[in-house]
N, C-alpha and C positions, 0 to 999 in steps of 0.2 A: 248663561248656563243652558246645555242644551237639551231637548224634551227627553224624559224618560222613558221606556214604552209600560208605562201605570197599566197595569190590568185593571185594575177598580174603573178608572175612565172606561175602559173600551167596551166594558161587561155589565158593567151596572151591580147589583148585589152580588155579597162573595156568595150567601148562600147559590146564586148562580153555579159556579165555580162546581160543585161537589154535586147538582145534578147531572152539570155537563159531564161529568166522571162517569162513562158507562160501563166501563170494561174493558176487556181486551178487541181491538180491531180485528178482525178475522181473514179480511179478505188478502192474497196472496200479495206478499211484499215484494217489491223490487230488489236485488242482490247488494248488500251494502258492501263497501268497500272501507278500511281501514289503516292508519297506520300510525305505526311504531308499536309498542307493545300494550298497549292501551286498551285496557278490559272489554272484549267485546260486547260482554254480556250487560255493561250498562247500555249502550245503545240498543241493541235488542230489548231490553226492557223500555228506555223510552220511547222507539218506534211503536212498541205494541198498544200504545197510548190513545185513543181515540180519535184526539183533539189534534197530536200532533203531525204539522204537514211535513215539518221539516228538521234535521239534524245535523251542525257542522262544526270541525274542530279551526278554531282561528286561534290570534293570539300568536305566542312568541312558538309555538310548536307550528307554525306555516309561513311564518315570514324571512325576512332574510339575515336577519340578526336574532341568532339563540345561545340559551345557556344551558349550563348545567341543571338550574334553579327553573327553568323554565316550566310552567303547570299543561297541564291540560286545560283549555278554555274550549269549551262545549257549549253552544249554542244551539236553543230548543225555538224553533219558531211554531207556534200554536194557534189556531182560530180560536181558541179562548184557553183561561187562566189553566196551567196543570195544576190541578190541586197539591194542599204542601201533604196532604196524608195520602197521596199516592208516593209521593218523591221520599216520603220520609221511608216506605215499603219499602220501595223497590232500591233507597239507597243502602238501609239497614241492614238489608238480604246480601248485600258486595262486599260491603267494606266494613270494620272495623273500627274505622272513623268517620262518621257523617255528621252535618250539622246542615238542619234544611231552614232557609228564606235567611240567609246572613251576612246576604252581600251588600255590602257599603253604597254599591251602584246600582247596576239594574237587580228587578229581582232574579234571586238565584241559591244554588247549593253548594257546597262543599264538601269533599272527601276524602282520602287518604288510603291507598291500597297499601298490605302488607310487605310491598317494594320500596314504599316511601313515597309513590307518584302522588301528587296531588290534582286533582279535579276538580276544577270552577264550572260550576253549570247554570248557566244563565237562561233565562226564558225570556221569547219575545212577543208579542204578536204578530200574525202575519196584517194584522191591521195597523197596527203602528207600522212596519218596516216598511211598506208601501204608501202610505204616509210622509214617510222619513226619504224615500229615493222620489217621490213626487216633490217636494219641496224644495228640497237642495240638488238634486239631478237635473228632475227637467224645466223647474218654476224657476233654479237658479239662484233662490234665494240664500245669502251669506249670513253667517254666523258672526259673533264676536271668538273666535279661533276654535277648532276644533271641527270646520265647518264640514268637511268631509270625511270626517273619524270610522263614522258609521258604514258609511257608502265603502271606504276602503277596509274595514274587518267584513261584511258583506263579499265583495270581492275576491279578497285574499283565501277566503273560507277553503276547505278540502271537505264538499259534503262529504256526509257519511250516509246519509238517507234523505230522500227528496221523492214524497209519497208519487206526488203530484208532477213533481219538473218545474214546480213556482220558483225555486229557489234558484236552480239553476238559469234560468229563463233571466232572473234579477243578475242573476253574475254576468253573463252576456251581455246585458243590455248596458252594465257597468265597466264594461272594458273595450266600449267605444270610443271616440274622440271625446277629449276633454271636455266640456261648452266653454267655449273663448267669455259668453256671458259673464259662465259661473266665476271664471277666473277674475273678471275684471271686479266686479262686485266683491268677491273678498275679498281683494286690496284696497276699494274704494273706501269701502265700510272700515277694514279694521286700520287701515291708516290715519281714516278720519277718526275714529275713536282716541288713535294712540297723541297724535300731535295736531289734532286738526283745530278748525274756527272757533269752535267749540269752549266755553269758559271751564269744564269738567273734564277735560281730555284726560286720559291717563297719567300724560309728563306732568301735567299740573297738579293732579294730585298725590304724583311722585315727589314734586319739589316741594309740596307742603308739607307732607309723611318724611323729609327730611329734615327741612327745615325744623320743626316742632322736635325732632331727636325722636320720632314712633317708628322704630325700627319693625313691630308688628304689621301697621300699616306699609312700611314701605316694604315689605315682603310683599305684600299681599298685592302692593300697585307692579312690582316687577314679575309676577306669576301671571299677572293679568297680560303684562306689554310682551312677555313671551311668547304667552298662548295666542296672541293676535302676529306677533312677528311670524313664528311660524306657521301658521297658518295663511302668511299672505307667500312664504317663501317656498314653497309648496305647490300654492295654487301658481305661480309665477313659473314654475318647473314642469305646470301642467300634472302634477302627480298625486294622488289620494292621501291627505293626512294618513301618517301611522299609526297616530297616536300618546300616547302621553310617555309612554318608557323610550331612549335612546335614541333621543330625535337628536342630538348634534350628529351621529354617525348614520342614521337614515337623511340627515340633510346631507352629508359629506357623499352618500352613497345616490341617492336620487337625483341629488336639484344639480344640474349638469353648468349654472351657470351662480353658482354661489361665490361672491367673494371669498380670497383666500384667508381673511382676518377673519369669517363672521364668527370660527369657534371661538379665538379668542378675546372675540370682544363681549362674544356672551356668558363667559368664565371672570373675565373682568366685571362685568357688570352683576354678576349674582359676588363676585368674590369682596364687592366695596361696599354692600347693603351695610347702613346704620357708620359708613365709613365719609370720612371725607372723599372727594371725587367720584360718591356713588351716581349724581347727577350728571355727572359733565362723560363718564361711563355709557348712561344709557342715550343719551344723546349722542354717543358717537355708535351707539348701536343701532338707534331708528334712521339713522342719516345714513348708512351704510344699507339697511333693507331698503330707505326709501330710493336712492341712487336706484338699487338693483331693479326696481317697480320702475322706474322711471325708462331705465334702457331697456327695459324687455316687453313691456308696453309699447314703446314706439319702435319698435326693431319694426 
């Protein structure tokens, strides 16, 4: 699983948190930029924040595949925690519906304008995220899948406010050359987890969650062999994880050298869980990513 950005860590006491709350910022703001029809007036309120350095909308409203259903994801990066009795002000004052600290994920808010838009508002530190692009950017270190998630909603972002130019300076320095490292190490790692020497590997404790008829477990072991597949099929194509929404159509659309079966060998393999041939499925699903690591590693 990968690290959270926990305000409590990075801050020490909440009473902290609601010192750090001093008021409104005064000094002259940089011209923010905006789009789609998306209430200005909540970024204007959260710039005016003290804490905060940074403002960006990511998510399915910036990337390349969107919907109708698609939200606003608004991300807040802060030198320290925004208190939730400011967020609860300044969300109570916009909208009609708000509900502040109620994200399942990172901390964050929710809300609902009188058009129906919904609004995920997430908060990060700018200690964590630099953290987070240290680690897996330049140290190289891989993940068990998901390993560049962050690095690419980062990325992809459409600041909206960037006190400082930290934000942007991170998006730059993130739309360089892949690291050949980073690459090799995620497929290292997550291939040796999925089938490797290993008595625990994944496949093996897929073919026991089968064997036994725990069709619970063996959900849980194919969620796992996914998130590691793609995330090595990705790093293989040299491209920044999406993310967890509509990756068979971001792999169909990014990774330039994907087998022509791998959709539907991955539709087979989620379609036979607690079936017979759900084993002999996912084995013909890591032999198909591993072929691919194997020819594009030594190309």
């Amino acid at each position: 699983m990968r690290a959270m950005p926990l305000f409590l860590h990075d801050y020490g006491h909440p009473g902290f948190f609601l010192q750090a709350y001093g008021g409104i910022r005064q000094e002259d703001q940089q011209p923010r930029q905006y789009t789609g029809s998306m209430d200005r007036r909540l970024i204007d309120g959260l710039a005016a924040l003290p804490m905060v350095e940074a403002i960006a909308l990511s998510g399915s409203r910036t990337n390349a595949i969107s919907d109708s259903d698609s939200d606003y994801d608004i991300y807040v990066y802060s030198s320290c925690r925004v208190p939730p009795e400011a967020r609860k002000e300044l969300l109570s004052g916009l909208f009609h519906d708000a509900a502040v600290d109620c994200s399942p994920f990172e901390e964050g808010d929710e809300a609902e304008d009188d058009a129906g838009d919904v609004y995920d508002i997430m908060y990060r530190s700018t200690g964590w995220t630099e953290r987070e692009v240290q680690d897996v950017w330049r140290d190289c270190n891989a993940r068990l899948g998901y390993t560049t998630c962050i690095l690419c909603n980062i990325r992809t972002s459409h600041i909206l406010y960037d006190r400082t130019g930290w934000l942007g300076s991170l998006q730059e320095e993130l739309k360089g050359p892949y690291p050949d490292k980073l690459r090799r190490n995620i497929v290292g790692r997550n291939l040796s987890i999925i089938d490797g020497m290993g008595k625990s590997t994944f496949l093996i404790q897929a073919e026991k969650a089968a064997k036994r008829g725990d069709a619970v477990s063996s959900c849980h072991r194919l969620a796992a062999i996914l998130a590691s597949l793609f995330d090595i099929v990705f790093a293989l194509s040299r491209e920044l994880h999406p993310g967890e929404k509509k990756l068979l159509s971001y792999a169909s659309l990014l990774c330039r050298q994907l087998p022509e079966d791998f959709g539907q060998l991955v539709r087979k393999a989620i379609a036979t869980v607690g079936k017979d041939g759900h084993i002999d499925a996912l084995k013909r699903l890591i032999a198909c990513v591993e072929q691919m690591a194997e020819e594009c590693l030594d190309a």
